[in-house]
N, C-alpha and C positions, 0 to 999 in steps of 0.2 A: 504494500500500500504506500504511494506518496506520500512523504513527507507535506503536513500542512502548514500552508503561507502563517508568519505569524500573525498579520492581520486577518485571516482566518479562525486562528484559534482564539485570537483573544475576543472576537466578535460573538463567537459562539458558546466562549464561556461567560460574557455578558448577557446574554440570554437571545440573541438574535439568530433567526437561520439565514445562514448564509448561503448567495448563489453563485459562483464563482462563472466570468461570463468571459469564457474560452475561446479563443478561435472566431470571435466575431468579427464582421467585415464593417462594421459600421456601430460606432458608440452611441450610435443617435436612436436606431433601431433596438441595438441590446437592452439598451434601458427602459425603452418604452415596453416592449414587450416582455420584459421582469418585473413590471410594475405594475401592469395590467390586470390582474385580481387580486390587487392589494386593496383592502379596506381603507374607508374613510379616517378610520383611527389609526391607523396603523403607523406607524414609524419605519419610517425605510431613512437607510445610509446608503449612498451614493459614494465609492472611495475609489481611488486609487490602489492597486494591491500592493505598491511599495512604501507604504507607511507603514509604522508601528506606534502604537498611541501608547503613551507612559502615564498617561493621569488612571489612577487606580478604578475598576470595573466599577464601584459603588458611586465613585461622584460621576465618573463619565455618565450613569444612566441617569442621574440624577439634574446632571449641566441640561443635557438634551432632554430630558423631561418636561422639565423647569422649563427652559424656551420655548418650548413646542406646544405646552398647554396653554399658551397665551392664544387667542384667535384671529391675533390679527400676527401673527409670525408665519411667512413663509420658508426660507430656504434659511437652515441653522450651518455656519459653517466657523473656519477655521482665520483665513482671510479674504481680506476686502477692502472696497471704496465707497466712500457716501458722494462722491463726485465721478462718473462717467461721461469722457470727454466725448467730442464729434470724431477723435482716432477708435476709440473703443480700446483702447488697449488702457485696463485698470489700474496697472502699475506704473501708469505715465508719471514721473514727476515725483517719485519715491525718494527721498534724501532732500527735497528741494520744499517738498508742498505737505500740508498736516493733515490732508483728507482720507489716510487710510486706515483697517484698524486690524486685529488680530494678530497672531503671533505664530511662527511654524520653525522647527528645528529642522536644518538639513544634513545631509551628513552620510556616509555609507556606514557609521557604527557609532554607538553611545559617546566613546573615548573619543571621537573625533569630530562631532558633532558641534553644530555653531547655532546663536540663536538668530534670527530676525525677525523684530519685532518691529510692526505694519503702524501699531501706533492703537489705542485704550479701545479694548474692548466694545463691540456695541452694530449700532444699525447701520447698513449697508448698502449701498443701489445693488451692485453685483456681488459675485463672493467668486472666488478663486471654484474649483472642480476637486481639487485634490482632496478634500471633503466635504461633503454636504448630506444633512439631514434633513428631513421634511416630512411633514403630517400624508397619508394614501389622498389626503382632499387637497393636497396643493399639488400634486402633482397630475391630476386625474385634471386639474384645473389651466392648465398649462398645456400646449402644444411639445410633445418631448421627439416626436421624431423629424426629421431632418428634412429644413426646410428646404425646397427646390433651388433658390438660387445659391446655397451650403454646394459646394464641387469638391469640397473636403468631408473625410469619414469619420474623424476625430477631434477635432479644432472647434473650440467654442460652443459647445452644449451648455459648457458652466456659464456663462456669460448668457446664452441666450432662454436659459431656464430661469434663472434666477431674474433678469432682468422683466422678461414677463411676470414674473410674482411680484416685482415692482410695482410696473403698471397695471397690477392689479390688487394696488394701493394696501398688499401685503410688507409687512415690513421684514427684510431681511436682517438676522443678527450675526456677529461673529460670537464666542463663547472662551472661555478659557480652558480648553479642550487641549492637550500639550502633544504635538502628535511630531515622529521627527520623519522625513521626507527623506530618500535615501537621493533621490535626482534632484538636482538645481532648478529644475524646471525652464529649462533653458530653451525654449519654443518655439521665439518669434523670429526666427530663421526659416522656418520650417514654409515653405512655398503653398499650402494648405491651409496653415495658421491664417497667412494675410490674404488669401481668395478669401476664407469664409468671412476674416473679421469686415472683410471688404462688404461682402453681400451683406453682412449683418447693419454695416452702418447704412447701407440704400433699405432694406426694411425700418428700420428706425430714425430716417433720416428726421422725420419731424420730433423727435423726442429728445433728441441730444443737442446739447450737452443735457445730462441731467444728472440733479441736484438733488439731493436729501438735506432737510430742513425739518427740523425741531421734531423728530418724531416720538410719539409717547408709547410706550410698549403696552 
């Protein structure tokens, strides 16, 4: 029997079943259709399988509890921006600008792991993809397979799920969730990455830049 991913096991020993989504040709599709007879209540993670999350099994369910029972919380995640420019790229302006928020460890092991921290806690326009949590009712509420003018099979699901739960005056949070990332997440090279962020900024051209302002949880 394989050896299981450790985000795997620690998911499973949290109490969640997990689906591990193999061999798929399309990120946009895998998830809709793993999603699709999830209840209204239900809690579904949306992750990357090269995390490993260190905040202990008891507060992790409890962080994401805690967020998720509020009714106006869409997409729970790790990081993010309360400002999305007319580039679409969320991490514009990082070191420069105070609009971001969450925190993520990267690193290929504990011992050599580094922190970056996006900036306090809290509510979001989009959230990064490398994790995200959400009620079966915000998702079921959202468009998750892949929009026709997308020419890429993996690029910006996070960005266009999550922003939909925007504009649909859901508030996005980050959470203090400590999870460490073994890749840099180094993407925006990738020829795929800029077709779709591309077609995403002509679907939303009327809506950007956009702004988060004073939202109350």
């Amino acid at each position: 029997m394989p050896q299981k991913l450790e985000i795997e096991q620690y998911l499973e020993e949290a109490g969640f079943e997990v689906t591990l989504l193999e061999g798929e040709k399309n990120i946009f599709e895998a998830y809709a259709n793993a999603v699709k007879n999830v209840m209204a209540d239900d809690t579904v993670i949306l992750c990357h399988d090269d995390i490993s999350i260190i905040t202990n099994k008891e507060a992790f369910n409890s962080i994401i509890e805690n967020a998720l029972s509020k009714s106006s919380v869409g997409f729970v995640g790790v990081a993010g921006t309360k400002l999305l420019g007319r580039s679409a790229v969320w991490w514009e302006g990082i070191g420069r600008d105070h609009h971001f928020t969450g925190a993520v460890f990267h690193g290929k092991d504990y011992e050599k792991m580094y922190y970056t921290n996006y900036g306090d806690f809290g509510p979001a326009v989009v959230l990064d993809g490398v994790f995200l949590a959400a009620k079966g009712r915000t998702l079921h509420s959202i468009q998750m397979t892949k929009p026709k003018s997308f020419t890429g099979c993996w690029d910006f699901y996070d960005i266009f799920y999550t922003f939909q739960a925007a504009q649909k005056k859901l508030i996005n949070v980050t959470v203090p969730i400590q999870i460490l990332h073994s890749s840099p997440g180094e993407i925006a090279g990738r020829e795929s990455w800029h077709a779709n962020r591309t077609a995403f900024c002509d679907i939303f051209s009327d809506k950007l830049p956009a702004m988060l302002r004073n939202h109350k949880q």
